[in-house]
PDB file of N, CA, C, O and CB in Angstrom:
ATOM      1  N   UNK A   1      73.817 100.177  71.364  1.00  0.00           N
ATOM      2  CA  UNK A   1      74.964 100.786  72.028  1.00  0.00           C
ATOM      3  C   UNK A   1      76.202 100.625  71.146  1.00  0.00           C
ATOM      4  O   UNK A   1      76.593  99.545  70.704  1.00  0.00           O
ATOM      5  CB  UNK A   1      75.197 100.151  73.429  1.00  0.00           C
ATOM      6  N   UNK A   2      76.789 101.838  70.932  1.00  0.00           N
ATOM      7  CA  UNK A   2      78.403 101.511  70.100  1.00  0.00           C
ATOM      8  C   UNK A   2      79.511 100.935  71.060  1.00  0.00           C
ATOM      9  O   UNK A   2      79.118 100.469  72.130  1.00  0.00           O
ATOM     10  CB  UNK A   2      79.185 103.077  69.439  1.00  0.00           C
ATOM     11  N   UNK A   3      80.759 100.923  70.799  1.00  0.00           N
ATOM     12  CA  UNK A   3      81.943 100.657  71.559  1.00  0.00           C
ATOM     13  C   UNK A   3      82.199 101.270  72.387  1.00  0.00           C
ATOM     14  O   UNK A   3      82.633 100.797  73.437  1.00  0.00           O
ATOM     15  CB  UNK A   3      82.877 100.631  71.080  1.00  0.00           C
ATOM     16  N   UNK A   4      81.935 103.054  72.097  1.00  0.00           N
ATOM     17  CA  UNK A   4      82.213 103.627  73.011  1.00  0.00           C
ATOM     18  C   UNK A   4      81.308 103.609  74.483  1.00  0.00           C
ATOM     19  O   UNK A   4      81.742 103.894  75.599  1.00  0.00           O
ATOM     20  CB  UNK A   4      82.360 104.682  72.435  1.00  0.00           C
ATOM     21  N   UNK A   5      80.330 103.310  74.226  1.00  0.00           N
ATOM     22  CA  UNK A   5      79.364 103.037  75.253  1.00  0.00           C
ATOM     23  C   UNK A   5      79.888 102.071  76.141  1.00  0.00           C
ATOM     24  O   UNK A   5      79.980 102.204  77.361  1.00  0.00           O
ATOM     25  CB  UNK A   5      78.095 102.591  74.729  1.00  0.00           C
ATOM     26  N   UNK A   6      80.261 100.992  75.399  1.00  0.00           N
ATOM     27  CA  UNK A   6      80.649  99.701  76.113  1.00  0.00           C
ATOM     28  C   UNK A   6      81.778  99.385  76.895  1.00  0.00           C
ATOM     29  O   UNK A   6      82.005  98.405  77.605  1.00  0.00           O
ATOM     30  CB  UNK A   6      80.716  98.845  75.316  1.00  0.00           C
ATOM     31  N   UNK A   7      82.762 100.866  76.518  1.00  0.00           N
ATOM     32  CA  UNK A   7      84.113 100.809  77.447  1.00  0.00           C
ATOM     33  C   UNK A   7      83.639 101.045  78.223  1.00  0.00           C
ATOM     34  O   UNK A   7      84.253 100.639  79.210  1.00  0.00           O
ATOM     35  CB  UNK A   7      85.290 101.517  77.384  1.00  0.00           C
ATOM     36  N   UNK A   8      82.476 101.704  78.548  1.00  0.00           N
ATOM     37  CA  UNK A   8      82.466 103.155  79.707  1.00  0.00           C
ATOM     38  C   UNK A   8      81.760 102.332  80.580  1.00  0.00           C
ATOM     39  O   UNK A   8      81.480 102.648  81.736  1.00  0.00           O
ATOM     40  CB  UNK A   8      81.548 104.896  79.292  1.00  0.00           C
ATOM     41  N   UNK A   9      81.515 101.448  80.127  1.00  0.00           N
ATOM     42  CA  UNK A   9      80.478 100.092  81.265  1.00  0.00           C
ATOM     43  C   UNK A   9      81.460  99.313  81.259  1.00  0.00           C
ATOM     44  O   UNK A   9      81.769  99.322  82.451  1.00  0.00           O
ATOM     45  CB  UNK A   9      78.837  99.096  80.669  1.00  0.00           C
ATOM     46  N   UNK A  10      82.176  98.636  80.749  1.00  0.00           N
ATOM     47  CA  UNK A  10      83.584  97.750  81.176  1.00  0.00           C
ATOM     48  C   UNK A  10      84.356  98.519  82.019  1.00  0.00           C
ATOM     49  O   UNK A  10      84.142  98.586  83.230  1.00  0.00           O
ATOM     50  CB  UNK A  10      84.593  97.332  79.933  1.00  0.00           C
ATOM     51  N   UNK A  11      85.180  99.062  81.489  1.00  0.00           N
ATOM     52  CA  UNK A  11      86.145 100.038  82.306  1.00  0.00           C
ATOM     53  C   UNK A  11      86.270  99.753  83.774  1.00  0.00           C
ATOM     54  O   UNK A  11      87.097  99.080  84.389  1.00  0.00           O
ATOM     55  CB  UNK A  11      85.656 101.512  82.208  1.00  0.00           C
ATOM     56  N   UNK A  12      85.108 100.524  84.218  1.00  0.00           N
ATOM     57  CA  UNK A  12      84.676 100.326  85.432  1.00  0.00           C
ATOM     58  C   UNK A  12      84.463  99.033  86.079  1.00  0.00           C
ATOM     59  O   UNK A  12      84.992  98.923  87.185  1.00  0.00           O
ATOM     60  CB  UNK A  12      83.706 100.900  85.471  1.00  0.00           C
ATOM     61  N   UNK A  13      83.767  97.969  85.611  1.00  0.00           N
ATOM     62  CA  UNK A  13      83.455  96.721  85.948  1.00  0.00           C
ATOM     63  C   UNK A  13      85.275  96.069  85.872  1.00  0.00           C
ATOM     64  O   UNK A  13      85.758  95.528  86.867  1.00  0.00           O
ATOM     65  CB  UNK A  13      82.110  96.021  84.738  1.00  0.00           C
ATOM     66  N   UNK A  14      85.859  96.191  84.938  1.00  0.00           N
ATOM     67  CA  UNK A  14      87.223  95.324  85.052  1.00  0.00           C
ATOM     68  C   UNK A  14      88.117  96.206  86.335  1.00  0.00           C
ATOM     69  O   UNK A  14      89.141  95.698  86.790  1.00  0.00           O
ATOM     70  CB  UNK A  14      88.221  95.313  83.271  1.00  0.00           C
ATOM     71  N   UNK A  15      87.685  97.365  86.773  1.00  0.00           N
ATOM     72  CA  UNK A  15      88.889  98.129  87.437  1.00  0.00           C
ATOM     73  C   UNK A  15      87.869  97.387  89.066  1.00  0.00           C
ATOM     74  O   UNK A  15      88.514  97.077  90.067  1.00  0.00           O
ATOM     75  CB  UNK A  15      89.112 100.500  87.000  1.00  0.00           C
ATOM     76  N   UNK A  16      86.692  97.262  89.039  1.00  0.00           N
ATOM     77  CA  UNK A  16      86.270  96.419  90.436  1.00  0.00           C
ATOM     78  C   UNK A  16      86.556  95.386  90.866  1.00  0.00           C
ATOM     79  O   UNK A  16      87.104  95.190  91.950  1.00  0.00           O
ATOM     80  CB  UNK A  16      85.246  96.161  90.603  1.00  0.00           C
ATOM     81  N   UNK A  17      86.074  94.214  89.716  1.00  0.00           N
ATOM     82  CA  UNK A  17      87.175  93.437  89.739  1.00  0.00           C
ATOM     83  C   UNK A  17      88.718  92.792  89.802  1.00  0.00           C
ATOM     84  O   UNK A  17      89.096  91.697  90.219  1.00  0.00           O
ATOM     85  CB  UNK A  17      86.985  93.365  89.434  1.00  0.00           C
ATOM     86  N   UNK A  18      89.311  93.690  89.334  1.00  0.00           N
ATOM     87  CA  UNK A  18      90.810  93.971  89.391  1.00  0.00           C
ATOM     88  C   UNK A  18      91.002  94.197  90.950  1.00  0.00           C
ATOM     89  O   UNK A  18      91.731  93.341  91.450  1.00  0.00           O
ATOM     90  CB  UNK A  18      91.310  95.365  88.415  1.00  0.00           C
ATOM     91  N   UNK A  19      90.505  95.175  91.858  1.00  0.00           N
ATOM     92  CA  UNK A  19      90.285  95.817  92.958  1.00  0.00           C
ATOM     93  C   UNK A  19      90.128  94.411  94.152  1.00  0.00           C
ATOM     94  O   UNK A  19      90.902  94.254  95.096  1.00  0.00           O
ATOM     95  CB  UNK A  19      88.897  96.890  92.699  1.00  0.00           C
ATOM     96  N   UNK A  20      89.051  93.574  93.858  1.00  0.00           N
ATOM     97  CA  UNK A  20      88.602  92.341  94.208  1.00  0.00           C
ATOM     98  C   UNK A  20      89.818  91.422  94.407  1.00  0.00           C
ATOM     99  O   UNK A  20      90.383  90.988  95.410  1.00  0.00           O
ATOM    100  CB  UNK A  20      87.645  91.838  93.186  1.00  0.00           C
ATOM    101  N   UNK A  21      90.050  91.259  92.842  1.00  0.00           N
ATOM    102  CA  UNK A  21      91.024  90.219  92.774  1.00  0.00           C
ATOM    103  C   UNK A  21      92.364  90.206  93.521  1.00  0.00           C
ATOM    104  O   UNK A  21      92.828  89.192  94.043  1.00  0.00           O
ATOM    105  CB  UNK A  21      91.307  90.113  91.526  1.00  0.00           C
ATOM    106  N   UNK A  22      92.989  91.495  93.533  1.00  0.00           N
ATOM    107  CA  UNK A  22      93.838  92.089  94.207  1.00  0.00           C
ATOM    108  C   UNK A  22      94.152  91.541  95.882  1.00  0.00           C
ATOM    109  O   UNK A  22      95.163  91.066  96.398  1.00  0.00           O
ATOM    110  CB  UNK A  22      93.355  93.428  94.065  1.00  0.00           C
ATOM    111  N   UNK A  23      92.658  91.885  96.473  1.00  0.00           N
ATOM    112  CA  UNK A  23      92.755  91.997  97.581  1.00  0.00           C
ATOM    113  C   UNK A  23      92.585  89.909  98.181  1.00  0.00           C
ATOM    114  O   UNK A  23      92.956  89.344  99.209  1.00  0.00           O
ATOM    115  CB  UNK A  23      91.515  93.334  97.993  1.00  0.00           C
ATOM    116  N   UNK A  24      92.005  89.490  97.169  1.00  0.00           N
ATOM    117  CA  UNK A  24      92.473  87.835  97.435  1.00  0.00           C
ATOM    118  C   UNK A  24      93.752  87.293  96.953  1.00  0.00           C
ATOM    119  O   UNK A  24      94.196  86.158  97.124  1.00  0.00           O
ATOM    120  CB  UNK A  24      91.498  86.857  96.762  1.00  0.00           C
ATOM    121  N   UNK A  25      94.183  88.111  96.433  1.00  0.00           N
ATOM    122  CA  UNK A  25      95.397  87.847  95.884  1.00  0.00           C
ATOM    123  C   UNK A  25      96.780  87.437  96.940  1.00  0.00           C
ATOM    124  O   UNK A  25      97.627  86.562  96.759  1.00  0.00           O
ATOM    125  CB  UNK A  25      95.633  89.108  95.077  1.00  0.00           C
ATOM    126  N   UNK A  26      96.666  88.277  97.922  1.00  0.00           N
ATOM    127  CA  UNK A  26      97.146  88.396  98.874  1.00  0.00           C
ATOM    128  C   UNK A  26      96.381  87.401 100.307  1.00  0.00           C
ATOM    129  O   UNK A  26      97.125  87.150 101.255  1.00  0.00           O
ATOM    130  CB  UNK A  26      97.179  89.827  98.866  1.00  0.00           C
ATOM    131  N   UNK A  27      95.186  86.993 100.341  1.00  0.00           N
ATOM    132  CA  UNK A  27      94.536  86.615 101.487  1.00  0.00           C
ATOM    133  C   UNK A  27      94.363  84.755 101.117  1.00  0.00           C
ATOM    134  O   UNK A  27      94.521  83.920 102.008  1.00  0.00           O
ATOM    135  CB  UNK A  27      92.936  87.662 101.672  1.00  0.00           C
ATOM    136  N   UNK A  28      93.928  84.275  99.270  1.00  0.00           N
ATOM    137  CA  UNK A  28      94.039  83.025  99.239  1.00  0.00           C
ATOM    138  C   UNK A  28      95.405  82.379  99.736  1.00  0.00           C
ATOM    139  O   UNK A  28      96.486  82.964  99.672  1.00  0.00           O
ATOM    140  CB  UNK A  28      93.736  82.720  98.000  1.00  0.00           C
ATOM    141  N   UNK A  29      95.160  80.703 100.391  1.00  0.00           N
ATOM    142  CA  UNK A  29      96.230  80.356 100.681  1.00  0.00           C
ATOM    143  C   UNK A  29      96.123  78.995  99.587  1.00  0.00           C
ATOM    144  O   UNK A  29      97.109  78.290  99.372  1.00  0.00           O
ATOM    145  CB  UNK A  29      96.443  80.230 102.308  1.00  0.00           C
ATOM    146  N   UNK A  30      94.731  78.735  98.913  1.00  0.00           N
ATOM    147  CA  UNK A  30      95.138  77.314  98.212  1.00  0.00           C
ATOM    148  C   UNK A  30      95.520  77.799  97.051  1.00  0.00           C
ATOM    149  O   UNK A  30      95.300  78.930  96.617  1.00  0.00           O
ATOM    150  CB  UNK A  30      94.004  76.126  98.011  1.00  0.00           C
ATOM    151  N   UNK A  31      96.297  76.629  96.372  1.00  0.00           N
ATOM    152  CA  UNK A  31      97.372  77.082  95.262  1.00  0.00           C
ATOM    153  C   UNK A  31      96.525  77.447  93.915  1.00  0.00           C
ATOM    154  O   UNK A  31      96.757  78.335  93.095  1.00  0.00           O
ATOM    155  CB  UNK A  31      98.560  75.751  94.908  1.00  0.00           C
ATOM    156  N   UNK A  32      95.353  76.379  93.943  1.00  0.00           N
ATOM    157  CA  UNK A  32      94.542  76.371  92.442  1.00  0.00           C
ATOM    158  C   UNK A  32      93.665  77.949  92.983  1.00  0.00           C
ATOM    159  O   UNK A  32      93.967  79.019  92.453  1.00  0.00           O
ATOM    160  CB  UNK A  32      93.177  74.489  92.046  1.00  0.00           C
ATOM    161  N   UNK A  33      92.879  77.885  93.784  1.00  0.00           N
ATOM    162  CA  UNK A  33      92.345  79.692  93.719  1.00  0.00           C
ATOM    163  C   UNK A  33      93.471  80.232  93.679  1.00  0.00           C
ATOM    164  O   UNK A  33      93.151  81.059  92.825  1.00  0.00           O
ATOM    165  CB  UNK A  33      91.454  80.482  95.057  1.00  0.00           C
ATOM    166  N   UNK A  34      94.667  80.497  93.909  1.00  0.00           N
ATOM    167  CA  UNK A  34      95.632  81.412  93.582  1.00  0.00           C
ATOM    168  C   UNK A  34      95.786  81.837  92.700  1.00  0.00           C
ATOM    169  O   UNK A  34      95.559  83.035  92.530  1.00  0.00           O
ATOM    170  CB  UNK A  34      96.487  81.235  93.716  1.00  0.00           C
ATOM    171  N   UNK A  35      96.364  80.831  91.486  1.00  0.00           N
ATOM    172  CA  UNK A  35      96.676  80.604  90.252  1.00  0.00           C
ATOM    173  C   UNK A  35      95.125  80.996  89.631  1.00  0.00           C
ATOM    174  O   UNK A  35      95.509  81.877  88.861  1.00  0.00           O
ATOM    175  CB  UNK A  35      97.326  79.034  90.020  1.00  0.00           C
ATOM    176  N   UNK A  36      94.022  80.964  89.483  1.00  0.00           N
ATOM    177  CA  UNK A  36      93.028  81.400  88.694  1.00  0.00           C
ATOM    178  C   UNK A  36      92.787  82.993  89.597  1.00  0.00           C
ATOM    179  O   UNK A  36      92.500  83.981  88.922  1.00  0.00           O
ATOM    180  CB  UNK A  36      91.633  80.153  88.618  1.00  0.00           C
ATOM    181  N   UNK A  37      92.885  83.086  90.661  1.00  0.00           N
ATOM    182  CA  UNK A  37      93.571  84.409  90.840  1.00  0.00           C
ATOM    183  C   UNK A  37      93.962  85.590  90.052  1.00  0.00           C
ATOM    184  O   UNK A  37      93.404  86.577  89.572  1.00  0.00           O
ATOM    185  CB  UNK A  37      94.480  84.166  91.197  1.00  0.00           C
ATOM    186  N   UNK A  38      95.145  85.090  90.111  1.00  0.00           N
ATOM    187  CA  UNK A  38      96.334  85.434  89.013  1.00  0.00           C
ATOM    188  C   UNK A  38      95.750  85.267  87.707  1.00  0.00           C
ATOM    189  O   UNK A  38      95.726  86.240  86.953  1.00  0.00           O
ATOM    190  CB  UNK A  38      97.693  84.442  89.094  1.00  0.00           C
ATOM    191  N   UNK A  39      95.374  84.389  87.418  1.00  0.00           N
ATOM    192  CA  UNK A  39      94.782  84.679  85.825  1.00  0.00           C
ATOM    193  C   UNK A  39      93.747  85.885  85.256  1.00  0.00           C
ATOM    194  O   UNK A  39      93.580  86.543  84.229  1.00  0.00           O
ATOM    195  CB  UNK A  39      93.984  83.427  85.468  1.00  0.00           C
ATOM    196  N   UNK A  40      93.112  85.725  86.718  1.00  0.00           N
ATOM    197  CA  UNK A  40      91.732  87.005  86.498  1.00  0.00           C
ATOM    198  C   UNK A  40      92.005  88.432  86.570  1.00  0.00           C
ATOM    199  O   UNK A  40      91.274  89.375  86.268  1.00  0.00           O
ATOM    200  CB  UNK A  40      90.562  86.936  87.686  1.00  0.00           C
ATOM    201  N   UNK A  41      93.510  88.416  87.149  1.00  0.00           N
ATOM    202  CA  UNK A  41      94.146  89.930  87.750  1.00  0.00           C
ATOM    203  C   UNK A  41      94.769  90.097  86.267  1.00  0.00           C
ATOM    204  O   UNK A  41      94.571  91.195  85.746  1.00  0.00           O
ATOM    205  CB  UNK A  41      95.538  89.932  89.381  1.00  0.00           C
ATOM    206  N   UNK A  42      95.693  88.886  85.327  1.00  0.00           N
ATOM    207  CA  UNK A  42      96.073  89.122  83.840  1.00  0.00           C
ATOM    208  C   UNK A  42      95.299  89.599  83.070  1.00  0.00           C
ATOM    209  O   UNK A  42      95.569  90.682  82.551  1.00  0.00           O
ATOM    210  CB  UNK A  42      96.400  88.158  83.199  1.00  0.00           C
ATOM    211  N   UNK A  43      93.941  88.832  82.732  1.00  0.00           N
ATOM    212  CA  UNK A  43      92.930  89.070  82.118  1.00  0.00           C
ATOM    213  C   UNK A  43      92.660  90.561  82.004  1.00  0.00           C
ATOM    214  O   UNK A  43      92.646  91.299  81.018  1.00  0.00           O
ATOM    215  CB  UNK A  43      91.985  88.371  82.672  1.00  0.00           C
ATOM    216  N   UNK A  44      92.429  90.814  83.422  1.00  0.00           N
ATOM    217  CA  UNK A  44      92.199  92.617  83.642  1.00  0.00           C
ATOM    218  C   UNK A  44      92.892  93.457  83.318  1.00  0.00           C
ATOM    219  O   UNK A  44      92.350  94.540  83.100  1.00  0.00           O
ATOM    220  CB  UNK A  44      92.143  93.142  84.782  1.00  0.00           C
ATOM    221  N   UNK A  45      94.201  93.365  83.162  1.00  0.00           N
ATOM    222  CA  UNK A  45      94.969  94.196  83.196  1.00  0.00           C
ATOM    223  C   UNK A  45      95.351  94.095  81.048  1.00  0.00           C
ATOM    224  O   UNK A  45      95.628  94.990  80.250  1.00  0.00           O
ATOM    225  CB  UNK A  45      96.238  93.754  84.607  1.00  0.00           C
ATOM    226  N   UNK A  46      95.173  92.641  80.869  1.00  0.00           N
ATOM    227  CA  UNK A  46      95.249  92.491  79.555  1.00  0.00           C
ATOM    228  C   UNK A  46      93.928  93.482  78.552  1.00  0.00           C
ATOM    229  O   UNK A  46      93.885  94.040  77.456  1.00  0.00           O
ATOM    230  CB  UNK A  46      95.159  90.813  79.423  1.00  0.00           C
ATOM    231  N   UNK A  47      93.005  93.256  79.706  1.00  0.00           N
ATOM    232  CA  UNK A  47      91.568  93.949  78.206  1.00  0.00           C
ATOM    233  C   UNK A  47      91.716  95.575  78.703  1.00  0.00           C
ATOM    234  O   UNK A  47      91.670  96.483  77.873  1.00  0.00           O
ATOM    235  CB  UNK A  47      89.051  93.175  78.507  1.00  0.00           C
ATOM    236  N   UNK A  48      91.880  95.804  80.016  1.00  0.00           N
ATOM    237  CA  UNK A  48      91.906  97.649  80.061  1.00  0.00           C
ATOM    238  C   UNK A  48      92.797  97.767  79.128  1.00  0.00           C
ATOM    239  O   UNK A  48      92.465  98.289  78.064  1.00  0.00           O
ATOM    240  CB  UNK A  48      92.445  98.596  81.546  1.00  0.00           C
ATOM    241  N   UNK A  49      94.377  97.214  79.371  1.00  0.00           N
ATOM    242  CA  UNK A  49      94.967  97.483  78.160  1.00  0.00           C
ATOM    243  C   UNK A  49      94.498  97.675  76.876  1.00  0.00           C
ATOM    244  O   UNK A  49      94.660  98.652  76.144  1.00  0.00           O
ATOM    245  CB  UNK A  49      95.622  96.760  78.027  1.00  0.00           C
ATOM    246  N   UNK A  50      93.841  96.543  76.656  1.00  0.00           N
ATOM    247  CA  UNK A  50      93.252  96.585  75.026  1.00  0.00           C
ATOM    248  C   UNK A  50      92.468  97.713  74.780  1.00  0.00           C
ATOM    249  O   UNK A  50      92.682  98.464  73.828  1.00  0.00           O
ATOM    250  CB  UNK A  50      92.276  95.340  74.602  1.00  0.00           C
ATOM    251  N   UNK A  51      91.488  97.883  75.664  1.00  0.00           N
ATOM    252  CA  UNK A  51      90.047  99.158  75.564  1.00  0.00           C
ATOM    253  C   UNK A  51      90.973 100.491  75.743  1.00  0.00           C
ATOM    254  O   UNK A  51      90.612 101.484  75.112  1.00  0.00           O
ATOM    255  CB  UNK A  51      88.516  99.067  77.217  1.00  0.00           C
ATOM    256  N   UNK A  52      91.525 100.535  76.127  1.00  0.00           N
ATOM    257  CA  UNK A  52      92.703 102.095  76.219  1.00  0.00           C
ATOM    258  C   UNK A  52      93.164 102.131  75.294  1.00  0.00           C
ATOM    259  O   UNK A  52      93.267 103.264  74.822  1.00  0.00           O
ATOM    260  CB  UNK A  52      93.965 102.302  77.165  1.00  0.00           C
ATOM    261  N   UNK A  53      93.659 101.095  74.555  1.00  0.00           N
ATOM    262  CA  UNK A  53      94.226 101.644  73.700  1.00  0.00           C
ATOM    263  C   UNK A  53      93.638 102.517  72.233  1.00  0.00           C
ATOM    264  O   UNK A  53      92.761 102.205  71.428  1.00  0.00           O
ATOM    265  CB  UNK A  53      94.901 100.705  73.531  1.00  0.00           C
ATOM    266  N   UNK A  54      94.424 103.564  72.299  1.00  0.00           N
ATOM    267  CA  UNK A  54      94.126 104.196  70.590  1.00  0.00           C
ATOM    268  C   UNK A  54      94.564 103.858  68.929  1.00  0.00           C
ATOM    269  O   UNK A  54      95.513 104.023  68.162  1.00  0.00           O
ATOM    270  CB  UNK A  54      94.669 105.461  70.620  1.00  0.00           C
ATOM    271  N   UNK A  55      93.187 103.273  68.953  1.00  0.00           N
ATOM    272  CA  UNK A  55      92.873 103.137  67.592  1.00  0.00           C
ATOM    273  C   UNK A  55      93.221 104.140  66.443  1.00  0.00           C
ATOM    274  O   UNK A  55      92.883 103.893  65.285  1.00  0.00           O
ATOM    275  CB  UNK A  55      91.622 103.004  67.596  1.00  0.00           C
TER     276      UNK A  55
END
């Protein structure tokens, strides 16, 4: 499989997750799931960034 293959299977998987994370984002009340939370919603938003972008 090339790269391009591999966005097209990420993509999707980080935008579910993102979707996921989102919706605990709002519903966790302890501070440490919050905060790794929040890290997993960065993460996501950090690699779509990356995979979108043009090379």
């Amino acid at each position: 499989m090339n790269l391009q293959q591999y966005k097209k299977i990420i993509l999707p998987l980080l935008a579910i997750l993102f979707i996921i994370s989102f919706y605990f984002f709002f519903t966790l009340t302890d501070p440490i799931l919050f905060w790794i939370d929040v890290a997993v919603i960065a993460c996501c938003i950090f690699l779509g960034r990356k995979f979108l972008k043009k090379d």
